[in-house]
N, CA, C and O atoms as a Tinker XYZ file with bonds, in Angstrom:
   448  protein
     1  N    124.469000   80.871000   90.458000    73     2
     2  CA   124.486000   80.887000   89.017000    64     1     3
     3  C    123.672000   82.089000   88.535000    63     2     4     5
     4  O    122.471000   82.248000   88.754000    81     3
     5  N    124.623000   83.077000   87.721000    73     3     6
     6  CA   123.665000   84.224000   87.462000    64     5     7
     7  C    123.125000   83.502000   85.952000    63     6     8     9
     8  O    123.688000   82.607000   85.321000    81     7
     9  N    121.936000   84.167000   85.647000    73     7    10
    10  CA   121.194000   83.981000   84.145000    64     9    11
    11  C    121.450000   85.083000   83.124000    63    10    12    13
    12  O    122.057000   86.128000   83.362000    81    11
    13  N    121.064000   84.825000   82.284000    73    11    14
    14  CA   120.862000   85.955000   81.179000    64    13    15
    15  C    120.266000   87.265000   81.484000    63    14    16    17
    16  O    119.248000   86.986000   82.117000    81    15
    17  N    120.360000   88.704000   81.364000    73    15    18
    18  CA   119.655000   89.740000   81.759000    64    17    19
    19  C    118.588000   89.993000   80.919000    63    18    20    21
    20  O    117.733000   90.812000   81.255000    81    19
    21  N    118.509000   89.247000   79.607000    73    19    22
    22  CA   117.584000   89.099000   78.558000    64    21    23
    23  C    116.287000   87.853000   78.929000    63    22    24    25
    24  O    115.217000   87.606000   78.373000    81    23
    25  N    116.975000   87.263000   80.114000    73    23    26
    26  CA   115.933000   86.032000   80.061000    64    25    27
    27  C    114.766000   86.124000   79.882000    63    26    28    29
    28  O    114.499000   87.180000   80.455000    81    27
    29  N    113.728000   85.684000   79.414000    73    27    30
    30  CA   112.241000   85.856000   79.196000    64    29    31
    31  C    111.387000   85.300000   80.351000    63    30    32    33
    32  O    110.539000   84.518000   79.921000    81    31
    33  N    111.352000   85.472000   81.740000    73    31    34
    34  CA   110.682000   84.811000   82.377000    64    33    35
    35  C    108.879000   84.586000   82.212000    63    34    36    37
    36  O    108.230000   84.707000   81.173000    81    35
    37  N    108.447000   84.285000   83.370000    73    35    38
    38  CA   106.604000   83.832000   83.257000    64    37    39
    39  C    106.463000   84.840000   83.255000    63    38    40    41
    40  O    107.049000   85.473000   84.133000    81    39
    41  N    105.659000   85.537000   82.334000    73    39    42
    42  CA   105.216000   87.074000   81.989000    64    41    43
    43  C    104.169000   87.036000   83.225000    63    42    44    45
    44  O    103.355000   87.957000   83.157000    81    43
    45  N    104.043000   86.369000   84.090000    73    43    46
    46  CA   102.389000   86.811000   85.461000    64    45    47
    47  C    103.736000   87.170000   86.247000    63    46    48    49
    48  O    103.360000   87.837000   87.210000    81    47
    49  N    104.805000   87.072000   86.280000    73    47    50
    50  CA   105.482000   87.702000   87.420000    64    49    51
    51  C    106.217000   89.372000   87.457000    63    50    52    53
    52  O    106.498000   90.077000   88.427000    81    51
    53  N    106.418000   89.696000   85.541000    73    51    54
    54  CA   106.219000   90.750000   85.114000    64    53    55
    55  C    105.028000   91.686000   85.224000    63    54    56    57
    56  O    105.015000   92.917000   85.253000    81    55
    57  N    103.965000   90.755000   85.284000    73    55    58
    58  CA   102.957000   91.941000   85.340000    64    57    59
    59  C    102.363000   92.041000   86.849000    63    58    60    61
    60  O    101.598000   92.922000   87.243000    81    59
    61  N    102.987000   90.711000   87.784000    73    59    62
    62  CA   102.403000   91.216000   88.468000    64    61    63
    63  C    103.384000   92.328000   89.598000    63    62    64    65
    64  O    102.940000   92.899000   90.595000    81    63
    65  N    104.813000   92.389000   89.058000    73    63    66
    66  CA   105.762000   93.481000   89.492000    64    65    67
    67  C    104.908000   94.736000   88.941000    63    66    68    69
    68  O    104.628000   95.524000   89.844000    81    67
    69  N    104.424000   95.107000   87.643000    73    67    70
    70  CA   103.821000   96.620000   87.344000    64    69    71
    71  C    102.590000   96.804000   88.135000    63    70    72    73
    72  O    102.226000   97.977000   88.228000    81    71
    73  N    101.719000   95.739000   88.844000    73    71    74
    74  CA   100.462000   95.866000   89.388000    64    73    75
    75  C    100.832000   96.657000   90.839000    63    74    76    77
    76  O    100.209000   97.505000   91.478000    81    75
    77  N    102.225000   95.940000   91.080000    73    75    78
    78  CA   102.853000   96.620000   92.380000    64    77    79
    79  C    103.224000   98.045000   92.526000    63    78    80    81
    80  O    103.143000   98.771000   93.517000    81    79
    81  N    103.767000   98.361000   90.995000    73    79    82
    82  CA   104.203000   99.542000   91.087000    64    81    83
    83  C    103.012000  100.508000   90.848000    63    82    84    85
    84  O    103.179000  101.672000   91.210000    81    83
    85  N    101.841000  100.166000   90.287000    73    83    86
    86  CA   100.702000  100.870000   90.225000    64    85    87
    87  C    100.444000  101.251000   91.666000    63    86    88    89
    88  O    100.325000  102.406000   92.073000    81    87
    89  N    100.353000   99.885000   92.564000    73    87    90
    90  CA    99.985000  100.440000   93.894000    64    89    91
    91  C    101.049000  101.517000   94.527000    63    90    92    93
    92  O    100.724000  102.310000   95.411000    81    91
    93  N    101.767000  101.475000   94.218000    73    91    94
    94  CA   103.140000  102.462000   94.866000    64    93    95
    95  C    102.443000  103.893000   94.665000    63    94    96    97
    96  O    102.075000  104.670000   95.546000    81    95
    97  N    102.354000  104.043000   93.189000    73    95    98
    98  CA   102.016000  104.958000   92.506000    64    97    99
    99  C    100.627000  105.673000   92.399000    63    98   100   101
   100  O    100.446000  106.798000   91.933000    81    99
   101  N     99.440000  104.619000   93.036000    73    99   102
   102  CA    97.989000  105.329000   93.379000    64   101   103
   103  C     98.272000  105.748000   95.349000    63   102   104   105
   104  O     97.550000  106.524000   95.976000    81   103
   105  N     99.404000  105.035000   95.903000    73   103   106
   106  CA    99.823000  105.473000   97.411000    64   105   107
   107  C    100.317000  106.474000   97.157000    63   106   108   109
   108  O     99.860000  107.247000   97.999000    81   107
   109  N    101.132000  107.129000   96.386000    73   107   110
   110  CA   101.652000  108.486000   96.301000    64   109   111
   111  C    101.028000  109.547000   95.786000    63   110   112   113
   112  O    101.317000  110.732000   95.948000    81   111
   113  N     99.811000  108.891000   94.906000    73   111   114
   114  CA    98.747000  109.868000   94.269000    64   113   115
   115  C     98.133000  110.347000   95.755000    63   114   116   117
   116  O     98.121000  111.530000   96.095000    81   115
   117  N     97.700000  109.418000   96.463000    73   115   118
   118  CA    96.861000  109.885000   97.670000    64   117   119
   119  C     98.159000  110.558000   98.376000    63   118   120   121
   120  O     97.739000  111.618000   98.840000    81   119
   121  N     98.962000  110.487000   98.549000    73   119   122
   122  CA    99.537000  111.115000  100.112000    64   121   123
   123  C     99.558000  112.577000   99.260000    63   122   124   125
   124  O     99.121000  113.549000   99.876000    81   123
   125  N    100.102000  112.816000   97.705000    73   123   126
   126  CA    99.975000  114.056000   97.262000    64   125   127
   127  C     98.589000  114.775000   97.088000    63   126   128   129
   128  O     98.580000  116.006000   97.072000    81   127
   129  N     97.801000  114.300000   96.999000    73   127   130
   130  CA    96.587000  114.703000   96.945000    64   129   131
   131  C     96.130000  115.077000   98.256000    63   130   132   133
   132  O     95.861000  116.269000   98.405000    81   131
   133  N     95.990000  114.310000   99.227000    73   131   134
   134  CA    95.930000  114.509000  100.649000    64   133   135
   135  C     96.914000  115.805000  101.253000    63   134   136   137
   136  O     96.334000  116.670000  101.908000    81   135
   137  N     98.165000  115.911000  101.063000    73   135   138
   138  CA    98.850000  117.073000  100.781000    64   137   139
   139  C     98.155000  118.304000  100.664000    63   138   140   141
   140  O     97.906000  119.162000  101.511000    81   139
   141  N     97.778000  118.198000   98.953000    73   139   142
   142  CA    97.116000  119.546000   98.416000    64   141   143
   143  C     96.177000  119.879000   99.217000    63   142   144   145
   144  O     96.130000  121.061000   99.558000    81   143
   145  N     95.224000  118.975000   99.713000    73   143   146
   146  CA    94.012000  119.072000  100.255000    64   145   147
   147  C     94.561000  120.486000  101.729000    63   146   148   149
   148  O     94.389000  121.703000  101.781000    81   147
   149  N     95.119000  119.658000  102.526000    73   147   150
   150  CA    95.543000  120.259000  103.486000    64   149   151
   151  C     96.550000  121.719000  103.230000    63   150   152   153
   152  O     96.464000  122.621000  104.064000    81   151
   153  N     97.189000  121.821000  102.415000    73   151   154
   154  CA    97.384000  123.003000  101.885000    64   153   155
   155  C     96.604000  124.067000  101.587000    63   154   156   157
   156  O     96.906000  125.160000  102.067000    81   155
   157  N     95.197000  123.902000  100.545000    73   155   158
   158  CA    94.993000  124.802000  100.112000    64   157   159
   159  C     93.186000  124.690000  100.953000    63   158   160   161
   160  O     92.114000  125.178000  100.595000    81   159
   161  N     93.557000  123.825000  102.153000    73   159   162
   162  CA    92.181000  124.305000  102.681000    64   161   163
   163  C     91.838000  125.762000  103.701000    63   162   164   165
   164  O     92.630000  126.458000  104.337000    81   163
   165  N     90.600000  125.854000  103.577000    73   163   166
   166  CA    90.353000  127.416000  103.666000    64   165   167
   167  C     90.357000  127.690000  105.313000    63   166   168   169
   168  O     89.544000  127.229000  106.114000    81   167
   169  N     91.423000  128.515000  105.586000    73   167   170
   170  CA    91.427000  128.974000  106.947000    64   169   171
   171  C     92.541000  127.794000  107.719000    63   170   172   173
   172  O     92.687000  127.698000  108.938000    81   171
   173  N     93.121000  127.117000  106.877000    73   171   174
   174  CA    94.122000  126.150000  107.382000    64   173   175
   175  C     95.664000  127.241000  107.869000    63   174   176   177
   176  O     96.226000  128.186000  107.314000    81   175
   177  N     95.939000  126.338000  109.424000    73   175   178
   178  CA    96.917000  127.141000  109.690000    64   177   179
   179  C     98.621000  126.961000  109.129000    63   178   180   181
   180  O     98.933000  126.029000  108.386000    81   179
   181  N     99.480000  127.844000  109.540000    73   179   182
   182  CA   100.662000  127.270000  108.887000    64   181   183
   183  C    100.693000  125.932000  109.144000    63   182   184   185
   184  O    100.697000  125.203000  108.152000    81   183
   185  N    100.720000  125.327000  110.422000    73   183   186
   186  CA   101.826000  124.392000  110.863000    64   185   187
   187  C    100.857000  123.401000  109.788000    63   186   188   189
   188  O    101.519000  122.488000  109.294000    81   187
   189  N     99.509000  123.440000  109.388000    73   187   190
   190  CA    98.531000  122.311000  108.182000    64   189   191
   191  C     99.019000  122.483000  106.621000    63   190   192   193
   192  O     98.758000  121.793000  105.635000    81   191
   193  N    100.036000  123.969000  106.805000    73   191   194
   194  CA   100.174000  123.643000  105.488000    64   193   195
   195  C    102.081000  123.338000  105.452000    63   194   196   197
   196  O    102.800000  123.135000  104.474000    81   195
   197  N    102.337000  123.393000  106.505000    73   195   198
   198  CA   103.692000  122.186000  106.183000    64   197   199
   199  C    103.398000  120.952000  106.449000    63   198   200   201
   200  O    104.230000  120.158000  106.008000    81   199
   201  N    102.658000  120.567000  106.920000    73   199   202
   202  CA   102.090000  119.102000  107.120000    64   201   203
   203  C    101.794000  118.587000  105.922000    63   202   204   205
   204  O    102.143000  117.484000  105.502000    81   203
   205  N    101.063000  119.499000  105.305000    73   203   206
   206  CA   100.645000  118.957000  103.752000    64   205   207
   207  C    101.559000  118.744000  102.721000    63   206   208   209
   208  O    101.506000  117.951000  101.781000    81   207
   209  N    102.670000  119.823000  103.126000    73   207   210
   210  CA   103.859000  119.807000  102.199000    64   209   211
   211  C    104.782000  118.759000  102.662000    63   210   212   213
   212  O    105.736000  118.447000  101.950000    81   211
   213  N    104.557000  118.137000  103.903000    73   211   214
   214  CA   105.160000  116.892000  104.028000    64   213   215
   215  C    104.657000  115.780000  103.598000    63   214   216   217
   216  O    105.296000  114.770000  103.305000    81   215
   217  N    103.346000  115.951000  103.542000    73   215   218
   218  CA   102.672000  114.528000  102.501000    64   217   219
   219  C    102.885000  114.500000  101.233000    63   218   220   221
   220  O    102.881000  113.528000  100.478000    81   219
   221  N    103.173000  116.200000  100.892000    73   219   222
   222  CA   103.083000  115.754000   99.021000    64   221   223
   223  C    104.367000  115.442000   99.317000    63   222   224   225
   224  O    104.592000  114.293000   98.938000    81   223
   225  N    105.652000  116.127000  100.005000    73   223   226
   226  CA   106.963000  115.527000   99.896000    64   225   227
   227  C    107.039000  114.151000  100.066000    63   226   228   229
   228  O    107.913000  113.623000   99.379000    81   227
   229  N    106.263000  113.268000  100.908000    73   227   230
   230  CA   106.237000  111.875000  101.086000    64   229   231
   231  C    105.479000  110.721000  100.109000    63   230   232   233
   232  O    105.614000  109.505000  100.239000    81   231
   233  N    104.722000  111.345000   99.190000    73   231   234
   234  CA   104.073000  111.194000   98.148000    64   233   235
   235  C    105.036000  110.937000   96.921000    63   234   236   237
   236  O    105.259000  109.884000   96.325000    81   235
   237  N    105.555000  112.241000   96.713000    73   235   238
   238  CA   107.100000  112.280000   95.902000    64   237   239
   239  C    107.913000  111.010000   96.018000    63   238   240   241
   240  O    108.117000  110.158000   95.153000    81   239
   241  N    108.316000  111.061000   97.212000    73   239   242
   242  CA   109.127000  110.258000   97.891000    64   241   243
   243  C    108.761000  108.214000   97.460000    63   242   244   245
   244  O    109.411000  107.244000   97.070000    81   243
   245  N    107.432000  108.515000   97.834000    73   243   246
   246  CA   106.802000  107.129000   97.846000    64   245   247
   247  C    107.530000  106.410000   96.281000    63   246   248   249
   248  O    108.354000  105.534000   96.019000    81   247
   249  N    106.590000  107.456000   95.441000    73   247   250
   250  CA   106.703000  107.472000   93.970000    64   249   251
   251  C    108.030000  106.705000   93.296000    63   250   252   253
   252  O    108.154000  105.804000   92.467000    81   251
   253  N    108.823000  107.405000   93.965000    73   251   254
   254  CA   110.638000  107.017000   93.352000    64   253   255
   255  C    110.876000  105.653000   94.491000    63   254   256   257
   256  O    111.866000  104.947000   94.299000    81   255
   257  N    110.282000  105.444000   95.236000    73   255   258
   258  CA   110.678000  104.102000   95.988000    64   257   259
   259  C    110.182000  103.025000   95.519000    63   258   260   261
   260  O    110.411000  101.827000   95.687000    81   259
   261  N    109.193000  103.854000   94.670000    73   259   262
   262  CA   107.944000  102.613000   94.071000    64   261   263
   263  C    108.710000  102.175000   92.705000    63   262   264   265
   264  O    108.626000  101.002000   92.343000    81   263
   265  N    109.298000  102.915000   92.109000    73   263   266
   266  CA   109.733000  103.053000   91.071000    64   265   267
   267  C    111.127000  102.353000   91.350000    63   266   268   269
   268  O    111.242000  101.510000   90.460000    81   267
   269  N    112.168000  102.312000   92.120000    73   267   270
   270  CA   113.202000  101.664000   92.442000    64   269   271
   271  C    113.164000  100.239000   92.886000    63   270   272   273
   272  O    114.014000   99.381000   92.650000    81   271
   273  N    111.812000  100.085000   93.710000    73   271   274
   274  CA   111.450000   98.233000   93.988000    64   273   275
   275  C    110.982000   97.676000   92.445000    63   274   276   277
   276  O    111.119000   96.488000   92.153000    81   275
   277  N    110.361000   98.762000   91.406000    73   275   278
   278  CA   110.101000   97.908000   90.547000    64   277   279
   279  C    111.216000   97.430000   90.163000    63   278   280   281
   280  O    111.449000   96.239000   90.370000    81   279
   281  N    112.061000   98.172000   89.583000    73   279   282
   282  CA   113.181000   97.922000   88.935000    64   281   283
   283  C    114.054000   96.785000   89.381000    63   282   284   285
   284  O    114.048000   95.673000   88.853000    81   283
   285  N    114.882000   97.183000   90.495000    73   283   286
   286  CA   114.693000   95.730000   91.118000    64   285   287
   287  C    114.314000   94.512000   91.642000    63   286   288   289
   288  O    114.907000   93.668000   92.315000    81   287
   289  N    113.232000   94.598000   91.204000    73   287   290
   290  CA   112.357000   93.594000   91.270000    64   289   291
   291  C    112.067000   92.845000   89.502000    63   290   292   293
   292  O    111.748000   91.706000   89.163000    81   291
   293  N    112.280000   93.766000   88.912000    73   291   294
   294  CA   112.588000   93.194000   87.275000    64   293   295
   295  C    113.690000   92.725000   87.074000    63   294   296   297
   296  O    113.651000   91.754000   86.318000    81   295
   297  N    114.898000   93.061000   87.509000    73   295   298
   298  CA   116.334000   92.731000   86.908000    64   297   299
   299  C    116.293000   91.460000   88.000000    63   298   300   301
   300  O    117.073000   90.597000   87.596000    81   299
   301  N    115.705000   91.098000   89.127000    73   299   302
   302  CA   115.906000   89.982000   90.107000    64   301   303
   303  C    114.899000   88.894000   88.868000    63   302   304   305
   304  O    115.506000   87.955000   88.353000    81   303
   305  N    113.855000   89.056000   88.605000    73   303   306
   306  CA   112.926000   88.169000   88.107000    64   305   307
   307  C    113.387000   87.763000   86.737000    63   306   308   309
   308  O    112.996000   86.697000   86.262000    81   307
   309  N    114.257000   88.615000   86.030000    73   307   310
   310  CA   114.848000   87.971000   84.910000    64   309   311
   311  C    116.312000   87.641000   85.119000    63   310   312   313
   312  O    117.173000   87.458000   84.259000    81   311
   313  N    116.404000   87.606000   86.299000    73   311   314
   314  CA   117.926000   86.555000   87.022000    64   313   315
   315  C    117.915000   85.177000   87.321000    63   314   316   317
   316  O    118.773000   84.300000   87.423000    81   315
   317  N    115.967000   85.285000   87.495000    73   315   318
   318  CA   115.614000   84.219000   87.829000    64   317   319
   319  C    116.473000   83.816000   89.804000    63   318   320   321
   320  O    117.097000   82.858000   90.260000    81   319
   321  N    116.105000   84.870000   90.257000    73   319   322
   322  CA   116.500000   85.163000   92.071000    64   321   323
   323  C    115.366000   86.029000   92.782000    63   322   324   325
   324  O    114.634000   86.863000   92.249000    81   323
   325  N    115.391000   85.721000   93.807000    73   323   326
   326  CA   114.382000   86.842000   94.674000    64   325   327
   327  C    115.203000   88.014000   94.766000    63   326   328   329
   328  O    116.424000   88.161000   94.831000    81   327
   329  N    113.780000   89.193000   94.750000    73   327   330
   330  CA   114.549000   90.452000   94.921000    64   329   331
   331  C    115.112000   90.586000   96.171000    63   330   332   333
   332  O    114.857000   89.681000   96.966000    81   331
   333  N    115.864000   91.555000   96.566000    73   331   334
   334  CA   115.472000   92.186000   98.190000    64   333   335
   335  C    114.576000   92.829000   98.641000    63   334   336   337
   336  O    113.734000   93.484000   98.025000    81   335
   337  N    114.747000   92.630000  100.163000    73   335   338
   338  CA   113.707000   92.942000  100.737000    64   337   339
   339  C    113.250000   94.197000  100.626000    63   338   340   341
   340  O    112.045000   94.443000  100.580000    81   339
   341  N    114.481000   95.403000  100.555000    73   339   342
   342  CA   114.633000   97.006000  100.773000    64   341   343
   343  C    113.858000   97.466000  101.696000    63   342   344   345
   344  O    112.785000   96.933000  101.977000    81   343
   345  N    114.367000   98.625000  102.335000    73   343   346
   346  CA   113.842000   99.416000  103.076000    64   345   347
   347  C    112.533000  100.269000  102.806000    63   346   348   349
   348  O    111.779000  100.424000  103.767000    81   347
   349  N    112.106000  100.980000  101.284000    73   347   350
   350  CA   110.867000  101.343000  101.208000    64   349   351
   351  C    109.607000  101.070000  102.014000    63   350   352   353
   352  O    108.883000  101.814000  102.675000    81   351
   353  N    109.580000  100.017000  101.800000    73   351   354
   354  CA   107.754000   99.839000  102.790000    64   353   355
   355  C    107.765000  100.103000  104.434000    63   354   356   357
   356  O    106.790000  100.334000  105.149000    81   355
   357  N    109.059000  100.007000  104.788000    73   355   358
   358  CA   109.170000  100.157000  106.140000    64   357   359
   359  C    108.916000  101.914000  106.774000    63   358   360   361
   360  O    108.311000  102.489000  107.679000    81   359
   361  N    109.864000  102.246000  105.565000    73   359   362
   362  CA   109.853000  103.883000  105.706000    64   361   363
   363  C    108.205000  104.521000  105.294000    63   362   364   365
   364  O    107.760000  105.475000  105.931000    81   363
   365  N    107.336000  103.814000  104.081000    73   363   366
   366  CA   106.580000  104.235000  104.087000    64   365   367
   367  C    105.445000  104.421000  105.272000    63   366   368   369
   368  O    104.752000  105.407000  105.522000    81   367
   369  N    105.497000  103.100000  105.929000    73   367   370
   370  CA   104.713000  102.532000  106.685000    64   369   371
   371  C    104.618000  103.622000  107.645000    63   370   372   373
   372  O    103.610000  104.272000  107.924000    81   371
   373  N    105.919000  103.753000  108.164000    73   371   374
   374  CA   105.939000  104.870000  109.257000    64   373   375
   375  C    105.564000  106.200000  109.141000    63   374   376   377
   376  O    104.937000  106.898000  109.937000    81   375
   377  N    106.198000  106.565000  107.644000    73   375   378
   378  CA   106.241000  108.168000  107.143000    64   377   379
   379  C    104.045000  108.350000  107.379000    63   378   380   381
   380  O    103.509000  109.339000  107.878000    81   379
   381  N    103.284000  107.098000  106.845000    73   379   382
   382  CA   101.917000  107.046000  107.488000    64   381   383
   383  C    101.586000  107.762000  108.886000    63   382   384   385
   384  O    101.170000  108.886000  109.164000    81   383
   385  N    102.024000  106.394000  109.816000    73   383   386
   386  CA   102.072000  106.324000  111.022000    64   385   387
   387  C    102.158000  107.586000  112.093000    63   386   388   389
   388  O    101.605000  107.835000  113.165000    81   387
   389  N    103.510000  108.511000  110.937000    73   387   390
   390  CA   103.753000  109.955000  111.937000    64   389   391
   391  C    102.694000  110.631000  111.164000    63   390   392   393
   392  O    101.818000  111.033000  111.930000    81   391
   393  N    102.499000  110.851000  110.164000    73   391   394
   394  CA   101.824000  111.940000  109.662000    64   393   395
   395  C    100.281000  111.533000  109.969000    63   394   396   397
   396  O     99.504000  112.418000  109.609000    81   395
   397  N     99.697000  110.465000  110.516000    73   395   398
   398  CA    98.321000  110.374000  111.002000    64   397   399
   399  C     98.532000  110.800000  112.200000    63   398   400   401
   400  O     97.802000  111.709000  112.595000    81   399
   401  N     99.866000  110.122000  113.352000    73   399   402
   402  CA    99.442000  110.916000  114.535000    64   401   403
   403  C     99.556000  112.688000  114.725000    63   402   404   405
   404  O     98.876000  113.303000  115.546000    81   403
   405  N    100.434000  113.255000  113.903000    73   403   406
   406  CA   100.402000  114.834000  113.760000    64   405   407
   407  C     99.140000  114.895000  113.251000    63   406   408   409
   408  O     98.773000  115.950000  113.768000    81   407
   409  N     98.384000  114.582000  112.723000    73   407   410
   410  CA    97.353000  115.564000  111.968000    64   409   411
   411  C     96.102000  115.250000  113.415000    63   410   412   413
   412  O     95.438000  116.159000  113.911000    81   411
   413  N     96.044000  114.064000  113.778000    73   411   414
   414  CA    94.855000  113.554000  114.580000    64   413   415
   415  C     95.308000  114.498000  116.119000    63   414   416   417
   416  O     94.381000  114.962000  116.783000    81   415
   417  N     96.634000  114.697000  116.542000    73   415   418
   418  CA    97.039000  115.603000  117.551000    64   417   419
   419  C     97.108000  117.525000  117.256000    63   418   420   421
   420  O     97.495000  118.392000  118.039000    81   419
   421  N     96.694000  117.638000  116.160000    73   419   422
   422  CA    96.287000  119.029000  115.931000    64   421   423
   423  C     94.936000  118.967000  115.675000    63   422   424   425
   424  O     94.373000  120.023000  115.960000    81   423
   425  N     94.193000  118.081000  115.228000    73   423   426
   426  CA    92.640000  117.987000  115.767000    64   425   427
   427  C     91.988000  117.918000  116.813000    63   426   428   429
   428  O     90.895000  118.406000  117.101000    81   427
   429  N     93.037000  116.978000  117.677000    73   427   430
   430  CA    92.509000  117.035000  118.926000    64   429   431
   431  C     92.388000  118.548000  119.910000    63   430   432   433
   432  O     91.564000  118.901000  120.754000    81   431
   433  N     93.568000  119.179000  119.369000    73   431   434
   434  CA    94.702000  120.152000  120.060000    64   433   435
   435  C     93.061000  121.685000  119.994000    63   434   436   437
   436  O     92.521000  122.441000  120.802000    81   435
   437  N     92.940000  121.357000  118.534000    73   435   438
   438  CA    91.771000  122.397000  117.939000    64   437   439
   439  C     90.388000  122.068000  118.440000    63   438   440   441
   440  O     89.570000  122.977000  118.302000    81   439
   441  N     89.872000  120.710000  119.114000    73   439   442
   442  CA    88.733000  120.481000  119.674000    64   441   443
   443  C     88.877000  120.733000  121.478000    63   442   444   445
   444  O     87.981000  120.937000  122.297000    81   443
   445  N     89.893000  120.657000  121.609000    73   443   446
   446  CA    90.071000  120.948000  123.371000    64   445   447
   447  C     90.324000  122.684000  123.739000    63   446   448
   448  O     90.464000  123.053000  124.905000    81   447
């Protein structure tokens, strides 16, 4: 049974969808910031400053994923249905995962 797209649901499930997208959105502040950092640090080599340009690109990235779970996650909550699951957090998780082990394997690479 679909509902109204107007429905008025429990406004704590509205706000707590924007609290989510805040977090999306202070995760993409850091991976872009973290980015810049590594970009414009002094004596950083190329391969640190495409690394960085892959965090702000993944930052970017985060941003519009964060921004697409909200959304669907609003039109599900005034369907009165669970959203889906989507792929975002999975991809983020990882897009982490590689970009800590590249940076911690060119530290190492620079201490040996």
């Amino acid at each position: 049974m679909k509902r109204d797209e107007n429905l008025d649901p429990d406004v704590r499930f509205l706000l707590a969808n924007e609290r989510t997208l805040l977090a999306w959105v202070r995760t993409a502040l850091g991976m872009v910031a973290g980015g810049l950092i590594l970009i414009h640090f002094d004596g950083s080599s190329d391969l640190q400053k495409y690394i960085g340009i892959g965090a702000a690109l993944t930052g970017a990235a985060t941003a519009c994923a964060g921004y697409i779970r909200f959304r669907a996650a609003d039109r599900a909550i005034r369907q009165g249905v669970l959203p889906d699951k989507g792929h975002g957090p999975l991809v983020l998780v990882w897009s982490v995962i590689i970009l800590a082990i590249v940076i911690t394997a060119i530290e190492l690479s620079d201490l040996l």
